[in-house]
C-alpha atoms as one frame of an Amber mdcrd trajectory, in Angstrom:
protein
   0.000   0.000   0.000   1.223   3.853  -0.283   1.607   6.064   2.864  -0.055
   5.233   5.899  -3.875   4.015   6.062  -6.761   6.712   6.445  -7.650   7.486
  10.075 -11.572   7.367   9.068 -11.981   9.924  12.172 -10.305   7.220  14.394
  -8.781   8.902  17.483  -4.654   8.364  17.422  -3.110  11.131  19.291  -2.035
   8.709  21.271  -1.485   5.548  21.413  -3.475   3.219  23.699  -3.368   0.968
  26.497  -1.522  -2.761  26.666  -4.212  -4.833  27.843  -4.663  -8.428  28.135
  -8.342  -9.629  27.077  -8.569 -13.570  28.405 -11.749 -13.934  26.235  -9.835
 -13.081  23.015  -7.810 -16.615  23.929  -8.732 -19.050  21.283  -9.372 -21.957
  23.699 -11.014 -19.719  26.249 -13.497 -18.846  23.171 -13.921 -22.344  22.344
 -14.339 -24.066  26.040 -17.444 -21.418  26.192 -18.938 -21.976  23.001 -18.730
 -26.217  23.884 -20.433 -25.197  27.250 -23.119 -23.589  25.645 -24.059 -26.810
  23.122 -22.034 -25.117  20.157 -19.344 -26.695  18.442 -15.952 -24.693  17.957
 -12.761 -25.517  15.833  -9.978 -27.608  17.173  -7.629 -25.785  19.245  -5.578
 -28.446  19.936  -4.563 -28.704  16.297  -3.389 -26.477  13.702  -5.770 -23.355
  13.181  -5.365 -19.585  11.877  -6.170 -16.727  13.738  -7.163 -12.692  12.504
  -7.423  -9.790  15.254  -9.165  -7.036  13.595  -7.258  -3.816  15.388  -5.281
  -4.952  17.971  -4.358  -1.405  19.730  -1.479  -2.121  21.645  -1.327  -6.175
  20.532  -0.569  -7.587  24.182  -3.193 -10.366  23.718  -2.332 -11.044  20.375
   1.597 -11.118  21.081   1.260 -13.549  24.213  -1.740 -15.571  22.467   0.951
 -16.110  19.187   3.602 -17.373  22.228   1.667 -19.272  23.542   0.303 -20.931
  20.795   3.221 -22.192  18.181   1.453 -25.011  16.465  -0.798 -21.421  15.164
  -0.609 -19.303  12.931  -1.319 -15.903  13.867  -2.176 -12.483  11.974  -3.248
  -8.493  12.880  -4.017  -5.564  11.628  -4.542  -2.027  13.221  -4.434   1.224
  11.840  -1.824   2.694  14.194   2.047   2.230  12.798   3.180   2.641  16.805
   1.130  -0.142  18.053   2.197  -2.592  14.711   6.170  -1.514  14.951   5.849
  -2.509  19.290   4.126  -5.759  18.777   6.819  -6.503  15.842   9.324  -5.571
  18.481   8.101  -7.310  21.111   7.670 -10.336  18.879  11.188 -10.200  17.436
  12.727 -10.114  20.743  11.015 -12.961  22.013  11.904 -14.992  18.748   7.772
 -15.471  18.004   7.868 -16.538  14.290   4.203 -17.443  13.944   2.804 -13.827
  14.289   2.245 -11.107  11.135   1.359  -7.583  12.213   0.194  -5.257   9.215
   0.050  -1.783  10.018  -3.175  -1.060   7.343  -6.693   0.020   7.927 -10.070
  -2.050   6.891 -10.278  -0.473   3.566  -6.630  -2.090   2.597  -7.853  -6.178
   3.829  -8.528  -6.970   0.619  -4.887  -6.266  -0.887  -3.251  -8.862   1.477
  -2.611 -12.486   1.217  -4.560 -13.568   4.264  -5.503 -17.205   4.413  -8.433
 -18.199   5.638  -9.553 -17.990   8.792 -10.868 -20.258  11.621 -10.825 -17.145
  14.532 -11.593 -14.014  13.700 -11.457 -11.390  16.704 -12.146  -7.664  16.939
 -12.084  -6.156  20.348 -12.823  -2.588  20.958 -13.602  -2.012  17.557 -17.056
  -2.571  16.493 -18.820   0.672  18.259 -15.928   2.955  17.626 -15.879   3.015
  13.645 -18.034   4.312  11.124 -21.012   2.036   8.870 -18.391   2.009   5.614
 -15.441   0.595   8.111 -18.188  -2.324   9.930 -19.097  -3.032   6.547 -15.456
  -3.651   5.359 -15.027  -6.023   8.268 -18.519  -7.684   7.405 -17.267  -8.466
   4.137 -13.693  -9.867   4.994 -15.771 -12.315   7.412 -17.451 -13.139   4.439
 -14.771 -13.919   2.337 -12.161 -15.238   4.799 -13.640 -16.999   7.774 -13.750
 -20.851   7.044 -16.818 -22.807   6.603 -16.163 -24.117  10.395 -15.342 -20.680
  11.839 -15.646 -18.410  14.876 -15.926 -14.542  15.202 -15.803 -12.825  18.102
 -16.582  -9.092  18.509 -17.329  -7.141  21.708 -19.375  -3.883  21.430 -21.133
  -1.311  23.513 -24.623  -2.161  24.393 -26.982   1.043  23.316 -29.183  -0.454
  27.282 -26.378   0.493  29.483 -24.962   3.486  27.619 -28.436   5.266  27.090
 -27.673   7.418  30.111 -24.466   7.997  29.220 -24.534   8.728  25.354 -24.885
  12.938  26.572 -21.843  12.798  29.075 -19.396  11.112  26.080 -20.878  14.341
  23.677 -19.806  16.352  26.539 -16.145  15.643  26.592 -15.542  15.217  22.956
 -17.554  19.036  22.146 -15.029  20.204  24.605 -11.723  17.990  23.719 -12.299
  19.398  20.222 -12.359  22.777  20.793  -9.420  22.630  23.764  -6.119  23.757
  23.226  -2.813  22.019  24.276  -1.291  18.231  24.017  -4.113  15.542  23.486
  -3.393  14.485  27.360  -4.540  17.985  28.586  -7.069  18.296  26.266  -8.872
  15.348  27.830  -8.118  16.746  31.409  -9.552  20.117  30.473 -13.009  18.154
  29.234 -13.037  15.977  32.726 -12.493  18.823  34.783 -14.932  20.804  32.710
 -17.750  18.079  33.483 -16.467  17.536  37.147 -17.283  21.238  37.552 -20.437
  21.186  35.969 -21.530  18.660  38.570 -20.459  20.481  41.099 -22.189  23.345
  40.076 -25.441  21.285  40.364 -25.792  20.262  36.971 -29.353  18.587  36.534
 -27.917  15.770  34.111 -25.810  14.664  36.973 -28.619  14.919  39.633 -31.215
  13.142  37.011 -28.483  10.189  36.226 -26.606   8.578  39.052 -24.856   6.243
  36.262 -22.900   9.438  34.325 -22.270  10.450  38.200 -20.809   7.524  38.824
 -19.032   7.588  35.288 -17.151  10.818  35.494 -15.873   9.730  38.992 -14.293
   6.897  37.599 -13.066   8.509  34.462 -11.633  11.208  36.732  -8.788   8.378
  37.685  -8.359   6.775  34.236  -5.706   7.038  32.143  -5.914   9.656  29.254
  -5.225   7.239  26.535  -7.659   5.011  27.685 -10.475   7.749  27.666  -9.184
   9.103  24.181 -10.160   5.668  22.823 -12.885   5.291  24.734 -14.695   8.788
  24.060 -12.963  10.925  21.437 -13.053   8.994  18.100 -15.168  10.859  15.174
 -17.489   7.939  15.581 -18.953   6.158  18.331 -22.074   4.023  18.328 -23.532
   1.986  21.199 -25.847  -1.324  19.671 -28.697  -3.455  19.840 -28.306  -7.165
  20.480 -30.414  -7.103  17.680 -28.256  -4.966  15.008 -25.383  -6.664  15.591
 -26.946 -10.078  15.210 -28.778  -9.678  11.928 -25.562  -8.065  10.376 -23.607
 -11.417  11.479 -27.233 -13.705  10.289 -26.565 -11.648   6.816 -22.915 -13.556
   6.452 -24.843 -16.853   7.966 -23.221 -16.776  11.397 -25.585 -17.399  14.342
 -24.926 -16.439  18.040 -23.199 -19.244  19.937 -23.163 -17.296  23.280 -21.255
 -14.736  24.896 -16.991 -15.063  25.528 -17.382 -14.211  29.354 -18.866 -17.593
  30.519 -20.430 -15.830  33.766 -22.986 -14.965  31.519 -24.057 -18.289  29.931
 -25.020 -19.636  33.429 -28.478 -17.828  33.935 -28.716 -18.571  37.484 -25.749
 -16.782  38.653 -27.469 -13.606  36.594 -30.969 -13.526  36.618 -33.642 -14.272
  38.919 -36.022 -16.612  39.104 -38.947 -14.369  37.542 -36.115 -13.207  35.047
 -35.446 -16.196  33.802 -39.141 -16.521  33.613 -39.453 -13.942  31.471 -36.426
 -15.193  29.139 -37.680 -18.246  28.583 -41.038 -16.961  27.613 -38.981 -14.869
  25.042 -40.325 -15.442  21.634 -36.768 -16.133  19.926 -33.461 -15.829  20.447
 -33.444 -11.857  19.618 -36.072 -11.034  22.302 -34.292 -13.003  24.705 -30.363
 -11.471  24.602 -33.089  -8.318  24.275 -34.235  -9.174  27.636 -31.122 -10.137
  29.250 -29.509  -6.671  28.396 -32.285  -4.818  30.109 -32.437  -6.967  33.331
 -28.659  -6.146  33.493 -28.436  -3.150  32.636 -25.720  -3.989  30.020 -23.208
  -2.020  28.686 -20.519  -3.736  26.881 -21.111  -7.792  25.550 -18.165  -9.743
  24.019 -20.173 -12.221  21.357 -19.277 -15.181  19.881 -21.012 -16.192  16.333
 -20.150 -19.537  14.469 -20.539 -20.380  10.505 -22.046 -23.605  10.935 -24.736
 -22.363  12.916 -25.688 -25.769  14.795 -25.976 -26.463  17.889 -25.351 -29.470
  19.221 -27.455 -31.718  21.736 -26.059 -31.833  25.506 -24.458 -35.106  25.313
 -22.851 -34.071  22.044 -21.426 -31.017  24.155 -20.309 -33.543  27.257 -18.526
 -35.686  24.606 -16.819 -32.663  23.020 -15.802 -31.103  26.898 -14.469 -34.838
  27.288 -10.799 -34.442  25.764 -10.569 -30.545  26.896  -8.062 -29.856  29.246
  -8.506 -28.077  32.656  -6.204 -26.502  34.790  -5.836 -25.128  38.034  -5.725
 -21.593  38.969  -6.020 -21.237  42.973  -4.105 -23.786  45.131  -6.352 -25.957
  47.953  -5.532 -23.422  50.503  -6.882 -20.075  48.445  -9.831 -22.262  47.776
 -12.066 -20.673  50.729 -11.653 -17.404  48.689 -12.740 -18.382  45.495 -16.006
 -16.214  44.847 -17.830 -15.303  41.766 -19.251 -11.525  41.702 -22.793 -11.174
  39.279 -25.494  -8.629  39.319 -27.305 -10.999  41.431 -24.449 -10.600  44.497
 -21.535 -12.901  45.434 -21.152 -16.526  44.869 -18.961 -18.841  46.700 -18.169
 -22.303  45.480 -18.949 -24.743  48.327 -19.916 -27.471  46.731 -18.039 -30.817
  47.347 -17.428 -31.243  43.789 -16.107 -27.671  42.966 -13.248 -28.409  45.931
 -13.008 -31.646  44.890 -11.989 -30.389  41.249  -9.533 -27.677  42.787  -7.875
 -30.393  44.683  -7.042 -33.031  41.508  -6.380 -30.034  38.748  -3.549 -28.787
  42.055  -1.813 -32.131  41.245  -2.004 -31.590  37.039  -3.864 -30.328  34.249
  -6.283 -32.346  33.082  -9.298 -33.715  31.175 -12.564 -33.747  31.765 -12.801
 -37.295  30.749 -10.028 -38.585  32.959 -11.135 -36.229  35.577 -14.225 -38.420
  36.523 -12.270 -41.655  37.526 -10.482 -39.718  39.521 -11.269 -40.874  42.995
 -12.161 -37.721  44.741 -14.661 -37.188  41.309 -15.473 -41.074  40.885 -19.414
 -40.325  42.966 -20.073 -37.076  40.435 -21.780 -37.264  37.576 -20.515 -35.908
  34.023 -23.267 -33.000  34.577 -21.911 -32.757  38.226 -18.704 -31.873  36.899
 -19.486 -30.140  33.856 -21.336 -27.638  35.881 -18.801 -27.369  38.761 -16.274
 -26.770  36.221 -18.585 -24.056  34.649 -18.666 -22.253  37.536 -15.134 -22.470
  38.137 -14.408 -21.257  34.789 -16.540 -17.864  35.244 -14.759 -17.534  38.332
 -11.322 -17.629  37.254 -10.240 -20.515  39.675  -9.750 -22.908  36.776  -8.409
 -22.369  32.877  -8.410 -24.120  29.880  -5.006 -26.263  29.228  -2.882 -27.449
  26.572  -1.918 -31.108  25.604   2.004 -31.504  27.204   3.193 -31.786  23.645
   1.854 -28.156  22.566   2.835 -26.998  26.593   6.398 -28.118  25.373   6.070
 -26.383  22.249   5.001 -23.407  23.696   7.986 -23.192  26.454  10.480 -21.422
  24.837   8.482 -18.890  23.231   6.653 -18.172  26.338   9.955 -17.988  28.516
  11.173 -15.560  26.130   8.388 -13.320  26.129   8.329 -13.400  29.865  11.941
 -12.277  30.050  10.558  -9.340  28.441   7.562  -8.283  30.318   9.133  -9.121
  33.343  12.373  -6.845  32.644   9.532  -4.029  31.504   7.705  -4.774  34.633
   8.083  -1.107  36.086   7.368   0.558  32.921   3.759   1.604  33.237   2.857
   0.712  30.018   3.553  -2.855  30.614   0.127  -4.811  31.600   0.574  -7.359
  34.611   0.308 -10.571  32.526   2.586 -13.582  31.620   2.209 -15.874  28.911
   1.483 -19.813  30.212   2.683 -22.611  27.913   0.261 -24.564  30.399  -2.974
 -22.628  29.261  -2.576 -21.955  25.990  -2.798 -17.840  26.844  -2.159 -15.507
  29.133  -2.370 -15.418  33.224  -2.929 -11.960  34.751  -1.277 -11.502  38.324
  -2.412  -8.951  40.342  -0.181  -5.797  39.735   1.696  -5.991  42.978   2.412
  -9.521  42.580   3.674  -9.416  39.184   5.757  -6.201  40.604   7.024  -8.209
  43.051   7.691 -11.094  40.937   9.871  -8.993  38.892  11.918  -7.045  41.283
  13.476  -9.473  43.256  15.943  -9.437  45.769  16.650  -7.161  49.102  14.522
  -4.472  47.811  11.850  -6.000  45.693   9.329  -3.987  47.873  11.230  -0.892
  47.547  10.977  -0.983  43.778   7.621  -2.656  43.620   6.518   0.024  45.808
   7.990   2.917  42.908   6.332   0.902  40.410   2.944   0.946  42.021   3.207
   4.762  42.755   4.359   5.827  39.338   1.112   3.977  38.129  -1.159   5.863
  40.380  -1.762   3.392  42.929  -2.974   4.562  46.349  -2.240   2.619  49.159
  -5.092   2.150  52.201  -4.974   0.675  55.464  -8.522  -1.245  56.218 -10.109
   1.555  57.716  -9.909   3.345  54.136  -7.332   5.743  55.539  -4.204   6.776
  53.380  -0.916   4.837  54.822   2.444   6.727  54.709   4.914   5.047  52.264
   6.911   3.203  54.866   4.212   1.467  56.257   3.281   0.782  52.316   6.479
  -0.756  51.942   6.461  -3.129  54.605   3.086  -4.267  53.586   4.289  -5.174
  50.173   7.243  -7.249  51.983   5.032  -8.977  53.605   3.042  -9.570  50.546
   6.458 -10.874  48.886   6.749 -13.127  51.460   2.952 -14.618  51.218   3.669
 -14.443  47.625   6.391 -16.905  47.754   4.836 -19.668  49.318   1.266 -19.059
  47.343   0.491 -17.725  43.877   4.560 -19.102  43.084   3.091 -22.441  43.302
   0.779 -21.648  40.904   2.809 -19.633  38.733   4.941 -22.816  39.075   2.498
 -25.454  37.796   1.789 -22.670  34.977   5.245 -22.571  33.773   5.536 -19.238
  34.798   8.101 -19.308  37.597  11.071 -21.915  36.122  13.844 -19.652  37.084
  12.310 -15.844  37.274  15.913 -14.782  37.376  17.668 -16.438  34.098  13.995
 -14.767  32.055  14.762 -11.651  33.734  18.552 -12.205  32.400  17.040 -13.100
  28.712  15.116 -10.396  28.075  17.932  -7.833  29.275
């Protein structure tokens, strides 16, 4: 192509945040779609993946890593964001990745095979019709016969409130003077002091209330992305839907697995009222307005079948679990929905957490396991459902691919972890074991990477130069020293519990030789 792509309006002042999305993981996609009754390509063998603007690529970069036996591609419209995740790739020796720094209009100039994923994240409501029509018709030329798409959106239910409070900041970001960071700061103060000056908006909508507070300690490039593109467009269930229907793809659930499970979301005069939902469109209709919902990540599939429920047991048979608490952190495992809190005491969900602490495994050889051997398949199926949704358990690879996937993944974690306490580095490391990435909590993964005398020193300076403010219990504000000898004592609880983990991960072979690598 010649010179660099048409913005279309797209907001690239500057460039945005690294974040690591666990639903745009191939196998995470595919374990919910098999929960839901829906068949999903192979993950376990050879299969071609396309992320549709990948902003700062971290998912896409640790997903290629982790994945060898795939071949992966992006595209995104920024040349920063394509010439970091070429870096990045290039110094941890990732040869099945292709970044192309092009815009929608240019997809049909490349030599893309076809596809059995393709993923857009943060795209969908934050480009014009011509651009989601581009996109429509790549799907329709390059997604296999036996494919999945996944796209993520805002919903127009939750953002109705909040449509006039996004018009605020952009009519004043455009006509603000000064570097795009101030502008934004001169548009959130501006609506900060509107409130204040007992602005009925405000007063009539707790949600954009509640909105500008948090937006008021985001980062500027987030809210650039977020609220200052030329176009910006929350959806129906519905729209989205019959555009996908028009390429023949039908809904095979949502990503986030919480919300597959309608118990844990609705109650029981919701799901009343979903089930008495004329078709599949009234219902997702439904389920949007009983939560409220503002942002859905979708899965659609070509073949458009769904499969009976012992047709999805037998295809969760040979899928691999494994575990993401230790026995001891079980008590703490707890699942938060819009219906409250959720704790998993049920004898099979510890039961589970205690056989996947030995080894990852599979579902089938899971239930002759003798703390499983009294469970049914549906006993475990659920239990590992639930444990899915709340992040105590991930989806595994076969140990051939988790061998595969070793050196790659060491390398790559050399180089986060010697980035650590650069703020643009997300808190994430790529596991051979799960076929993706596992986020840490920031201190830990802080921690992790400063070792030594004064890892909680320079953990400490890493947290602060993010933002982070440090509370005692009672909410109060704790001077740094007494912030610093928290975090040792964190390092020291870290040690002995998430290291384990991180261990049977392959996360935590020898944290100082990656450290060493990615110097």
């Amino acid at each position: 192509m010649n010179g660099a792509p048409s913005t279309d309006g797209y907001f690239t002042d500057l460039p945005y945040l690294a974040h690591y999305i666990r639903e745009l993981n191939p196998h995470v996609i595919r374990a919910a779609l098999n929960f839901n009754s829906v068949p999903a390509p192979d993950t376990y063998k050879s299969f071609s993946y396309m992320e549709l603007g990948f902003g700062a690529g971290l998912s896409l970069v640790v997903n290629a890593a982790a994945n060898p036996h795939a071949d992966f591609y992006g595209v995104d419209l920024m040349q920063k964001h394509v010439d970091d995740v070429r870096d990045v790739a290039r110094a941890a020796g990732i040869e099945n990745l292709r970044a192309d720094a092009i815009g929608f209009a240019q997809l049909d100039d490349q030599d893309y095979p076809d596809f059995d994923f393709i993923v857009l994240h943060g795209v969908w409501s934050w480009i014009n019709e011509q651009n989601r029509q581009r996109i429509l018709g790549f799907i329709a030329r390059k997604l296999k016969s036996t494919g999945v798409v996944y796209v993520s959106y805002n919903v127009m239910t939750g953002w109705a409130a909040l449509l006039p409070f996004r018009h605020l900041l952009k009519i004043k970001h455009d006509r603000a003077a000064g570097s795009a960071d101030q502008r934004i700061r001169d548009a959130l103060q501006q609506a900060a002091e509107l409130e204040k000056a007992g602005a009925k908006y405000f007063k009539g909508n707790p949600a954009a209330s509640e909105k500008l507070k948090n937006s008021l300690t985001m980062a500027p490039a987030y809210l650039a992305h977020e609220y200052l593109n030329a176009d910006w467009a929350p959806f129906a269930f519905e729209s989205v839907a019959a555009d996908m229907g028009d390429l023949g793809l039908a809904f095979g659930g949502s990503a986030e697995s919480v919300f597959n499970i309608a118990p844990f979301n609705f109650t029981a005069a919701g799901q009343k009222l979903i089930a008495q939902a004329n078709d599949l469109i009234e219902a997702e209709t439904l389920k949007d307005v009983l939560l409220n919902q503002r942002f859905r990540r979708d899965v659609y599939v070509a073949t458009g079948k769904y499969s009976t429920r012992n047709a999805m047991l037998a295809d969760l048979k040979t899928t691999l679990f494994a575990g993401l608490v230790t026995p001891e952190l079980y008590p703490q495992v707890s699942l938060q929905t819009a219906l409250g809190i959720f704790k998993g005491k049920m004898p099979s969900h510890r039961a589970l957490i205690d056989t996947l602490a030995e080894k990852p495994d599979a579902l089938e050889n899971l239930l002759t396991h003798p703390a499983l051997a009294s469970f049914t398949i549906e006993d475990v199926a659920g239990s590992l459902a639930f444990l899915l949704a709340a992040r105590a358990v991930g989806t595994a690879l076969p140990p051939d691919l988790q061998e595969r996937a070793r050196p790659a993944c060491d390398r790559l974690n050399a180089w986060l972890l010697s980035n650590a306490n650069d703020g643009a580095v997300s808190p994430v490391l790529a596991s051979p074991v799960l076929g993706g990435g596992f986020e840490l909590p920031l201190q830990d993964f802080l921690i992790m990477a400063n070792r030594g005398p004064t890892a909680a020193e320079r953990a400490f300076e890493g947290l602060k130069a993010r933002g982070q403010s440090f509370l005692g219990g009672d909410g109060q504000s704790l001077s740094d020293s007494v912030a610093v000898e928290n975090l040792k004592r964190r390092a020291e609880q870290f040690a002995k519990e998430p290291g384990s983990i991180l261990k049977a991960l392959g996360l935590a072979r020898d944290v100082d030789v990656l450290k060493a690598q990615g110097q």
